[in-house]
C-alpha positions in Angstrom: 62.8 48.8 -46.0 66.6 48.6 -45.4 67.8 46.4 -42.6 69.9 49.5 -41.2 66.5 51.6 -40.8 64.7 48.5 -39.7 66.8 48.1 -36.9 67.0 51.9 -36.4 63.1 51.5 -35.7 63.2 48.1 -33.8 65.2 50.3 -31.0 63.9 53.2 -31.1 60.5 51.1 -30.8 62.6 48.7 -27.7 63.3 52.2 -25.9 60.5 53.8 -26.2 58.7 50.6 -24.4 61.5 50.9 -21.7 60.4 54.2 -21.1 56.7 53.6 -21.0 57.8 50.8 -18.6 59.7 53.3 -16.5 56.5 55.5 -16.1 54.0 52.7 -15.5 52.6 53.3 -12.4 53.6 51.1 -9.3 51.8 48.2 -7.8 49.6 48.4 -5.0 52.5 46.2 -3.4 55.1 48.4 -4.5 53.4 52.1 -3.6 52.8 50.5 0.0 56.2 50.0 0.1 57.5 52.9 -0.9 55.1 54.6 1.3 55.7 52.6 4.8 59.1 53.4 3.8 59.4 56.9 3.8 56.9 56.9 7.1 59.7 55.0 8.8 62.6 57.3 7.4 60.2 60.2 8.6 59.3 59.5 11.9 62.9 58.5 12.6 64.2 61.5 10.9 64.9 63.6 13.6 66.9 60.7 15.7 69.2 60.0 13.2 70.2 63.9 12.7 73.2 64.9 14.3 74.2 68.3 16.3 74.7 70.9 13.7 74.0 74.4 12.9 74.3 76.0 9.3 73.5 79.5 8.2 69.9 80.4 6.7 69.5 83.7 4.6 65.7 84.3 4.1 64.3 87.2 1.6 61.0 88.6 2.3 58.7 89.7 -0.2 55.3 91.4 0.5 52.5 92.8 -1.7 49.7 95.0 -0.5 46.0 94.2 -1.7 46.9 93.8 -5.9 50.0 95.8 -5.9 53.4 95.2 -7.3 55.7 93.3 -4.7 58.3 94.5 -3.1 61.7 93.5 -0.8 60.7 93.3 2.9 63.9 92.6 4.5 66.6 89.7 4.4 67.5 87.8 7.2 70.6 86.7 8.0 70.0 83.3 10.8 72.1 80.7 12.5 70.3 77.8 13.1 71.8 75.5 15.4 70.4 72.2 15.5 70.4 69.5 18.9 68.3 68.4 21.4 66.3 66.9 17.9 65.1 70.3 17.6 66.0 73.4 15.4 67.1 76.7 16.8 66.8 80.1 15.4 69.0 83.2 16.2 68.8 86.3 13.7 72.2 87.5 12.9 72.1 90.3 10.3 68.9 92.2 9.0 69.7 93.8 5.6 73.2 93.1 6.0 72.9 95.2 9.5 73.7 93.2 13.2 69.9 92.6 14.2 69.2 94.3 17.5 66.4 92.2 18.5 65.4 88.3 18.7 63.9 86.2 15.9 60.9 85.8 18.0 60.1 89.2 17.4 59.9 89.3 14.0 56.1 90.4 12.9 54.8 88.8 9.6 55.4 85.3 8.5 58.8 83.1 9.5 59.8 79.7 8.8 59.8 76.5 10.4 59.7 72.6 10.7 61.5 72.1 7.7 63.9 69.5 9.8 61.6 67.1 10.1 58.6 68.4 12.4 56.4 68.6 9.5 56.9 65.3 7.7 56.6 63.6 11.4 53.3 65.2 11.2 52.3 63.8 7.7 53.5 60.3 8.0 52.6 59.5 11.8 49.9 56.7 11.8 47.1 59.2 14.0 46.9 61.6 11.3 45.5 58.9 8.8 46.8 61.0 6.0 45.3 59.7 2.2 48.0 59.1 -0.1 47.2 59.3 -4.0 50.1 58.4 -6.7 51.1 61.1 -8.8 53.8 59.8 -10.8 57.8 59.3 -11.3 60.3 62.5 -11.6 64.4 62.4 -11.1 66.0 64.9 -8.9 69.5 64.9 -8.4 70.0 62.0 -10.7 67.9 59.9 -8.1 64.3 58.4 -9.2 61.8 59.4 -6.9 58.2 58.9 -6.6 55.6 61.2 -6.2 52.6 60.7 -4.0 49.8 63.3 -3.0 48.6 63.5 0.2 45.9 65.4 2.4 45.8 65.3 6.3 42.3 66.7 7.9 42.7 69.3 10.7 41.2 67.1 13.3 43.9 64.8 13.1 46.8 66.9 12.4 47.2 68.2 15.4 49.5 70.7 13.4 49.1 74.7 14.3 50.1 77.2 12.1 51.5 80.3 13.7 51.6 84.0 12.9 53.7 86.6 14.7 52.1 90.3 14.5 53.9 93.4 15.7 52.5 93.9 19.0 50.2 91.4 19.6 52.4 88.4 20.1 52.0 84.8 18.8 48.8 83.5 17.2 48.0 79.8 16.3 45.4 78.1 14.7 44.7 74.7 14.3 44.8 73.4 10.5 44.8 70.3 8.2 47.3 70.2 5.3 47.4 69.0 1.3 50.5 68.6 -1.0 53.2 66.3 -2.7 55.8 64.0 -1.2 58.4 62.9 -3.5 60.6 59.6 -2.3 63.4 58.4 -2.9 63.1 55.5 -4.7 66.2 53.6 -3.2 66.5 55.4 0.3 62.8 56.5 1.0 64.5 59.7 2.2 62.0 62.7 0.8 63.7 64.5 -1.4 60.6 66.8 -2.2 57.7 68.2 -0.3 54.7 70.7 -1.1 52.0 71.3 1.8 49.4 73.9 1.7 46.9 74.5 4.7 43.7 74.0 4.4 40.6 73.7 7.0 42.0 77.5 8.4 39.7 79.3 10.8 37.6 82.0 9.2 39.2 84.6 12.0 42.8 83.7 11.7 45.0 86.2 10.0 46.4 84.0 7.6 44.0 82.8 4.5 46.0 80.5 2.7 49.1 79.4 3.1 51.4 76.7 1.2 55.4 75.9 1.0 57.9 74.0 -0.5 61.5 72.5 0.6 63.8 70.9 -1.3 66.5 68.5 0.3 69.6 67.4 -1.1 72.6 65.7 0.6 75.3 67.7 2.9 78.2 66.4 4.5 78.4 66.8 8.6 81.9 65.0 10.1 82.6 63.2 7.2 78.8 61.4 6.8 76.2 62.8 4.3 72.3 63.9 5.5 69.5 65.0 3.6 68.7 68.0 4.9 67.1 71.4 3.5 68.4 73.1 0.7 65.9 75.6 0.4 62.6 76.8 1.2 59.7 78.8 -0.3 56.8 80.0 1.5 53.7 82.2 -0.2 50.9 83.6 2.5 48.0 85.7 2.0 45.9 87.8 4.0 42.6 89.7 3.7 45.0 92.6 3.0 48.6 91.7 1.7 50.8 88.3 0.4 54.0 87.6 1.6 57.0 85.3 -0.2 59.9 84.1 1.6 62.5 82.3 0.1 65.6 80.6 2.2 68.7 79.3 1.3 70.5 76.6 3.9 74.3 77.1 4.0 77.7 75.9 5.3 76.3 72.7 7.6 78.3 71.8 10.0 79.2 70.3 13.0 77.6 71.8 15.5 80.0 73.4 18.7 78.9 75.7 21.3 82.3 78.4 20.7 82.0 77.9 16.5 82.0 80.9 14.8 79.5 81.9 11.9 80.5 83.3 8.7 78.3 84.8 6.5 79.8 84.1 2.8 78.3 82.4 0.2 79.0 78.4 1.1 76.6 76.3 -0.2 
């Protein structure tokens, strides 16, 4: 064998052993780590978020029984975040100035995505079981992916429905997904949940979501806050998808102005 292809496979060998080194599961030292981590970036989340409001433009798909599915409505929202909690006011409805409140909305809206929900995974009472998953890269950032499962008796986490009508339902339910940390920053860069443990009689079979977060600059400091949203829901009858797009953070004022163009 040459010397030149020896040395071709000496580093291809060297870097493919990198890369099985890269993927080699983490310690029980190191996964404990990365997971008291992200609890403390989590339950702190909220407190460290500044007063801001962005625009959120939700499309809502529905299906009835096995048909094909078909546009609902999109939603046009300023959300205005302070007092560490989010705040919803529909704008637009197909492009049209809404005449009513986002509380009114029947079928299935969005919300916890800043922070409520990860609280709710990560505080100690909820005892939620972690399993390792493996390492991905989002955004050029190594991250490491755990799955978790939180039982309903613990959660403490209720699940609401709005029907046309009839007001507000909730049920009480546990929760099962992903969580992907950051490997640097323990932010979450990533997270799945699907309810489980839901109550025979609630409207709402099955139910499961996924946000992705990326960084956003709010008076010259970058967050991780949402990017997007995705939401699939099923009922004895009909399945709903929405999908949400987070736009245009910024600082939050009580006289600021909301535009609806296509700021990312």
């Amino acid at each position: 064998m040459r010397p030149a292809a020896a040395g071709a496979i000496l580093a291809w060998a060297a870097a493919i052993a990198v890369a099985l080194a890269a993927e080699a599961p983490p310690s029980p030292e190191e996964a404990a780590r990365l997971r008291e981590g992200a609890r403390e970036v989590a339950l702190s989340y909220a407190k460290t978020l500044p007063d801001f409001e962005c625009t959120e433009v939700v499309r809502r798909e529905m299906a009835r029984a096995h048909g094909p599915r078909r546009l609902l409505d999109v939603l046009t929202i300023r959300l205005t975040y302070f007092g560490q909690r989010d705040h919803h006011e529909l704008l637009q409805v197909n492009g049209q100035r809404a005449d009513r409140q986002y509380t009114s909305l029947g079928g299935a809206i969005g919300e916890g995505e800043f922070g409520a929900t990860l609280a709710t995974i990560f505080k100690p009472e909820a005892g939620a079981e972690f399993d390792w998953r493996g390492w991905t890269t989002i955004q050029g950032r190594r991250a490491a992916v755990f799955g978790y499962q939180v039982d309903a008796a613990k959660a403490r986490y209720a699940m609401l429905y709005q029907a046309d009508g009839t007001g507000t339902l909730s049920a009480q339910v546990g929760f099962r997904g992903e969580v992907t940390i950051d490997r640097e920053s323990f932010g979450v860069l990533r997270l799945t949940y699907e309810m489980r443990d839901v109550p025979r009689d609630f409207p709402i079979h099955s139910s499961s979501t996924r946000v992705e977060y990326g960084f956003a600059e709010i008076g010259g400091k970058r967050y991780l806050l949402p990017r997007r949203a995705e939401t699939e829901m099923h009922t004895e009858t009909t399945g709903t998808w929405n999908g949400a797009e987070f736009r245009g953070y910024r600082k939050f004022e009580t006289d600021s102005k909301v535009t609806f163009g296509e700021e990312k």
